[in-house]
C-alpha angles and dihedrals in degrees: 000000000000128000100280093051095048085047080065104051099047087049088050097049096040092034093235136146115274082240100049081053092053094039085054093041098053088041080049084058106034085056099040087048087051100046092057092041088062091048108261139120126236117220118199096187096221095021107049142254135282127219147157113242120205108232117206116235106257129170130244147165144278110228091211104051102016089226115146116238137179124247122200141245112260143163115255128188117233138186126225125198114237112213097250093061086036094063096034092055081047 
């Protein structure tokens, strides 16, 4: 399912415009996007819980040239399921 098929479906099951959907879904991102931003987690009861995870620098290697590199730390968002989705998708 991509966006415009979720915008859809939320217009379909709160029998709402395509547009007022769109408009909620991109406000659902943009706040999501910020909260984690500013550090911290977002928790659906039922649906899971957003976060952002810290990842350790490590180093790895180029496929062409087989040299080794270092990639750096960096801060990484993460979802979570919560029970409820976990069962429903069971």
């Amino acid at each position: 399912m991509n966006k415009s098929q979720l915008v859809d479906k939320i217009s379909e099951s709160a029998d709402i415009s395509k547009a007022a959907a769109g408009r909620a879904l991109d406000a659902f991102i943009e706040a999501v996007g910020e909260a984690l931003k500013d550090g911290d987690q977002v928790s659906l009861v039922g649906f899971g819980t957003f976060a952002v995870r810290e990842r350790a620098s490590r180093s790895g290697r180029n496929p062409q040239t087989g040299a080794t590199i270092e990639i750096a730390a960096c801060k990484q968002p993460a979802f979570k399921a919560g029970k409820a989705l976990k069962d429903s998708v069971n």
